[in-house]
BALOBA-1460 file (C-alpha; in Angstrom, 3 decimals):
// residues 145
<rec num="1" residu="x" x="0.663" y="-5.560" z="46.357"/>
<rec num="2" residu="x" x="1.444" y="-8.377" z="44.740"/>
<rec num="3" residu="x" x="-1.364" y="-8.030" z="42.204"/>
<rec num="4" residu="x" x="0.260" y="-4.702" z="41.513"/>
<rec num="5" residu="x" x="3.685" y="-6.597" z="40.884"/>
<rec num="6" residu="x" x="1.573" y="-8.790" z="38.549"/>
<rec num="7" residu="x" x="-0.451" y="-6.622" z="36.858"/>
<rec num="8" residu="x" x="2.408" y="-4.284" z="36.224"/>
<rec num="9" residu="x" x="4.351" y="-6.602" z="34.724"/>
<rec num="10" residu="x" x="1.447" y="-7.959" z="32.268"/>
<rec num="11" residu="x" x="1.101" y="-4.676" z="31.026"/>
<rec num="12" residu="x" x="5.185" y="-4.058" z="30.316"/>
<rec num="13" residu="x" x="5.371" y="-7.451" z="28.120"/>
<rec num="14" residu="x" x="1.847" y="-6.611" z="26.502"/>
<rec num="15" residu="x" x="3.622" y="-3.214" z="25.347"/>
<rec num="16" residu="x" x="7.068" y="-5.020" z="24.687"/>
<rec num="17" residu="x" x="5.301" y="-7.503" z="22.460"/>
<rec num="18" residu="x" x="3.302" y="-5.159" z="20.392"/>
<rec num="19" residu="x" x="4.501" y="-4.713" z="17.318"/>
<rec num="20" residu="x" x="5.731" y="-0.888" z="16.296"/>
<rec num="21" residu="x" x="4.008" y="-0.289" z="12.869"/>
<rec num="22" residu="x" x="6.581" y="0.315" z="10.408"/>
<rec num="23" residu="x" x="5.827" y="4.437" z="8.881"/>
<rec num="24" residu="x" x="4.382" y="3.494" z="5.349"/>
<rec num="25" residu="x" x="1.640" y="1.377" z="7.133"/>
<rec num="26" residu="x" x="-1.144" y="4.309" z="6.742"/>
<rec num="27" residu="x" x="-3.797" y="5.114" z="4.399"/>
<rec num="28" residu="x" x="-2.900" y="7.676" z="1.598"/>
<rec num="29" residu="x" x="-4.411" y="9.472" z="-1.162"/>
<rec num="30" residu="x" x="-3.107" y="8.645" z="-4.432"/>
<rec num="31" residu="x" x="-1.514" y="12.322" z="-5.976"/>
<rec num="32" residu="x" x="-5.036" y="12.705" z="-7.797"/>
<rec num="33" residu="x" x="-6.720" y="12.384" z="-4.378"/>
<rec num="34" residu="x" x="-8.879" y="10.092" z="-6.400"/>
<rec num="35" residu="x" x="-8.271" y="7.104" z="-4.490"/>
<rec num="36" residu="x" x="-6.935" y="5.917" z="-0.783"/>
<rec num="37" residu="x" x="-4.417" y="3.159" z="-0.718"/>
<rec num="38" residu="x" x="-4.430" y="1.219" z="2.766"/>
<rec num="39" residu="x" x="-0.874" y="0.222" z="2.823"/>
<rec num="40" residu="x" x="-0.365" y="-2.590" z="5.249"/>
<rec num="41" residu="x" x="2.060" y="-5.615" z="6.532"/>
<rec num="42" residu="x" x="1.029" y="-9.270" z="5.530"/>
<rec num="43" residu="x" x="1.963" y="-12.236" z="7.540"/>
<rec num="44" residu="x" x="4.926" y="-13.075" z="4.900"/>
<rec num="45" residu="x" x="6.768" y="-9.334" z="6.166"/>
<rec num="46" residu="x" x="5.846" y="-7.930" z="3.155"/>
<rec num="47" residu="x" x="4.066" y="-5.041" z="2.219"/>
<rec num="48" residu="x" x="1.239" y="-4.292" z="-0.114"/>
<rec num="49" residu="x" x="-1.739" y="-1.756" z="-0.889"/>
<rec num="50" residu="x" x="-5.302" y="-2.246" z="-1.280"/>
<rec num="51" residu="x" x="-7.650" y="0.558" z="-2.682"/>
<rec num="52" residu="x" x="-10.273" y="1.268" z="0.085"/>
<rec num="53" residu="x" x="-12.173" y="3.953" z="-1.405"/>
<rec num="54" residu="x" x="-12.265" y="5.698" z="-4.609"/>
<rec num="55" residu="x" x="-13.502" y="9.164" z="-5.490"/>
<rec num="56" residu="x" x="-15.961" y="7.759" z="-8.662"/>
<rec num="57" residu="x" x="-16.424" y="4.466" z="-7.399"/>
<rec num="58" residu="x" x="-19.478" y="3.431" z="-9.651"/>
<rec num="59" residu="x" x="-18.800" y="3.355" z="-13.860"/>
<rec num="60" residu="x" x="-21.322" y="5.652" z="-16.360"/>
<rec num="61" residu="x" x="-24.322" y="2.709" z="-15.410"/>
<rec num="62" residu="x" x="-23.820" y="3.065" z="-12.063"/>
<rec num="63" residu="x" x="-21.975" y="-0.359" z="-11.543"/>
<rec num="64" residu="x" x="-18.849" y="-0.616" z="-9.593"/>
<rec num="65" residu="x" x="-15.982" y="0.103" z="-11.881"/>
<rec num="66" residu="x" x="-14.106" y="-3.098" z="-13.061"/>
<rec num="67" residu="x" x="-10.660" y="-3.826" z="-13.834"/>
<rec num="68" residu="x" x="-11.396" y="-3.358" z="-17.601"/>
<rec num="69" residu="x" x="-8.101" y="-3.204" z="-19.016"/>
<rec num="70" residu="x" x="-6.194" y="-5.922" z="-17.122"/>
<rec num="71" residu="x" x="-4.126" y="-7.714" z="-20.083"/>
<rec num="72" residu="x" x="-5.282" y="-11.097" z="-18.137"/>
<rec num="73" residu="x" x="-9.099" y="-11.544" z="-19.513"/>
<rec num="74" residu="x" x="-10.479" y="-13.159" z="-16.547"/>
<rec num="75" residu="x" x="-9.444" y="-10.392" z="-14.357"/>
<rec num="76" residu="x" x="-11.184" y="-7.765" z="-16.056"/>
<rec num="77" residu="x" x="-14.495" y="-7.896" z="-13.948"/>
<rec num="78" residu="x" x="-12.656" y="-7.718" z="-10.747"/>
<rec num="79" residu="x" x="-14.000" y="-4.787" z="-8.866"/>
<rec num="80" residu="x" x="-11.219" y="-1.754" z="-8.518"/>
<rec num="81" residu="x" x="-12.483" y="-1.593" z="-5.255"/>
<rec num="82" residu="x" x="-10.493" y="-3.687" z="-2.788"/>
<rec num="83" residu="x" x="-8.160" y="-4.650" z="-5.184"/>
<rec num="84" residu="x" x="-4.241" y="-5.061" z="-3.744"/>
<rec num="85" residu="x" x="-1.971" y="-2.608" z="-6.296"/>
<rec num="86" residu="x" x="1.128" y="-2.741" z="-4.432"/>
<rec num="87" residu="x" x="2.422" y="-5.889" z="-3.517"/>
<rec num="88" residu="x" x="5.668" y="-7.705" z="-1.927"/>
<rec num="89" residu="x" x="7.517" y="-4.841" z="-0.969"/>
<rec num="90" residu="x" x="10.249" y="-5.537" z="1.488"/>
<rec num="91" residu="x" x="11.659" y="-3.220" z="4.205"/>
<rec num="92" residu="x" x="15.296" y="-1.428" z="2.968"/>
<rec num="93" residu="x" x="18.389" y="-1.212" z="4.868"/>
<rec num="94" residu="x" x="17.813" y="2.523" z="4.624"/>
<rec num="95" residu="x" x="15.149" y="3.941" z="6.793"/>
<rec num="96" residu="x" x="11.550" y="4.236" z="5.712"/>
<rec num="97" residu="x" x="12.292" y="2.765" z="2.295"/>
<rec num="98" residu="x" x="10.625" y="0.030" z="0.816"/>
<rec num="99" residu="x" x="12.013" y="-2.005" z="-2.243"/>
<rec num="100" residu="x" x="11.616" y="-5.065" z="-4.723"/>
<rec num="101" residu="x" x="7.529" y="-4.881" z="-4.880"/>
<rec num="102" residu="x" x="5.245" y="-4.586" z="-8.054"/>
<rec num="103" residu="x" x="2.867" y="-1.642" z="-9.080"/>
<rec num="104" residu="x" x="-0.297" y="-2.071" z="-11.046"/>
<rec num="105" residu="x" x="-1.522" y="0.821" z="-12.209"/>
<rec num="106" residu="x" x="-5.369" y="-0.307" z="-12.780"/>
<rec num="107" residu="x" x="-5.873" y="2.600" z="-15.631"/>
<rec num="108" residu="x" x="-3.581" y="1.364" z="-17.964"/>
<rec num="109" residu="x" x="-3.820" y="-2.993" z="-16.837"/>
<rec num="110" residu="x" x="0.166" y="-2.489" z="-16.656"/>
<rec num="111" residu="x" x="2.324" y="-3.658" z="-13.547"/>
<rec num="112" residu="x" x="6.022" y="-2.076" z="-12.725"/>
<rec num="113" residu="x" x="8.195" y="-2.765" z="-10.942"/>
<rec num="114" residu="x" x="8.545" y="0.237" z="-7.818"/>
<rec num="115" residu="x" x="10.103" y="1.441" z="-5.013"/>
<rec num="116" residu="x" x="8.435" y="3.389" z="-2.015"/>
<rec num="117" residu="x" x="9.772" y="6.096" z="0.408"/>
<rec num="118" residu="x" x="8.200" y="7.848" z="3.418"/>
<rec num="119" residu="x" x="9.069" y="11.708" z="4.443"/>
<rec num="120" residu="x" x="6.843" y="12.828" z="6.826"/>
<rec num="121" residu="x" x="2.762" y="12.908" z="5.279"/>
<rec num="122" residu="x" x="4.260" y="12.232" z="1.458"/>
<rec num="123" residu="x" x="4.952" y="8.900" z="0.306"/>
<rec num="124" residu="x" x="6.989" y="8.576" z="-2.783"/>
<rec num="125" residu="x" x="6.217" y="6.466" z="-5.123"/>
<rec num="126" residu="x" x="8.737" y="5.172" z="-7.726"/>
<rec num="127" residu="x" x="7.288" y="3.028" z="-11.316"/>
<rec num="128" residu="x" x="9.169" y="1.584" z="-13.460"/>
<rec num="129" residu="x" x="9.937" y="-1.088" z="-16.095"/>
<rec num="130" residu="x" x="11.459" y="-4.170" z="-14.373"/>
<rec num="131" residu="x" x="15.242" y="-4.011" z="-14.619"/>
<rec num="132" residu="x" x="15.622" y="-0.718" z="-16.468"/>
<rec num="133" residu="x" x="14.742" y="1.727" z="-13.459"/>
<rec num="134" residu="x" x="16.114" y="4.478" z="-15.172"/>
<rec num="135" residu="x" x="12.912" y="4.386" z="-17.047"/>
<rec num="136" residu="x" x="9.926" y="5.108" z="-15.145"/>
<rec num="137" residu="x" x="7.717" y="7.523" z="-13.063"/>
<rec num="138" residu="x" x="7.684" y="8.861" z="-10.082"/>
<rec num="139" residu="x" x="4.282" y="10.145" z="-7.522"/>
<rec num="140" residu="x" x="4.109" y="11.549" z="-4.643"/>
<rec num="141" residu="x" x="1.025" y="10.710" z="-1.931"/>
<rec num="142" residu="x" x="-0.196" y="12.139" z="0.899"/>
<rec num="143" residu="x" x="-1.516" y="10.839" z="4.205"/>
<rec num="144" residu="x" x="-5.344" y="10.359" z="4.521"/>
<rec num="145" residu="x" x="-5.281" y="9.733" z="8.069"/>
């Protein structure tokens, strides 16, 4: 019996101490479904996306496709694959929206400012030119899961 006790109780502060994920924490298609994004929570509480696969993943020689028009030179042979896109976006007060993080958009070397905002399977996505976010674009994903 008192095993039980203990054994119970283990299990009740094992579930009480897992952490709930937070509902952009998924992998989802970009809206091309050329791409999944694994969108996930680092140790500093922010939150970021790393490509994990990609439709055409190899370049016209068959070598994984490179970041090839990153205006940084020595980032331009960084494989696409793997590579983080969205980074430091923080939690909002309003629920499942993220704010503050960067976009790069690895087709055009460009990074934006963005906002992100969960409904459901759709993520929307929200680019735009740091401090004018009146001017920008907007993308909607869908859960790959």
């Amino acid at each position: 019996m008192k095993n039980l006790i203990l054994l119970s109780i283990s299990i009740l502060i094992s579930l009480l101490s897992t952490a709930q994920k937070e509902a952009v924490e998924k992998v989802w298609f970009n809206a091309e479904k050329t791409s999944k994004i694994q969108i996930y929570k680092a140790v500093d509480g922010n939150f970021y996306g790393r490509i994990i696969w990609i439709k055409e993943p190899n370049d016209k020689n068959g070598k994984p496709k490179t970041d090839a028009r990153n205006k940084e030179e020595k980032l331009r042979t960084q494989p696409i694959m793997g590579m983080i896109i969205l980074k430091k976006f923080k939690k909002a007060s309003s629920a499942n929206e993220y704010e503050d993080g960067t976009v790069y958009d690895p087709t055009s070397g460009k990074t934006y400012c963005g906002t992100l905002s969960v409904s459901g399977k759709e993520l929307k996505l929200r680019g735009f030119i740091c401090g004018f976010n009146f001017v920008g674009k907007s993308s909607t994903w869908t859960l790959a899961e």
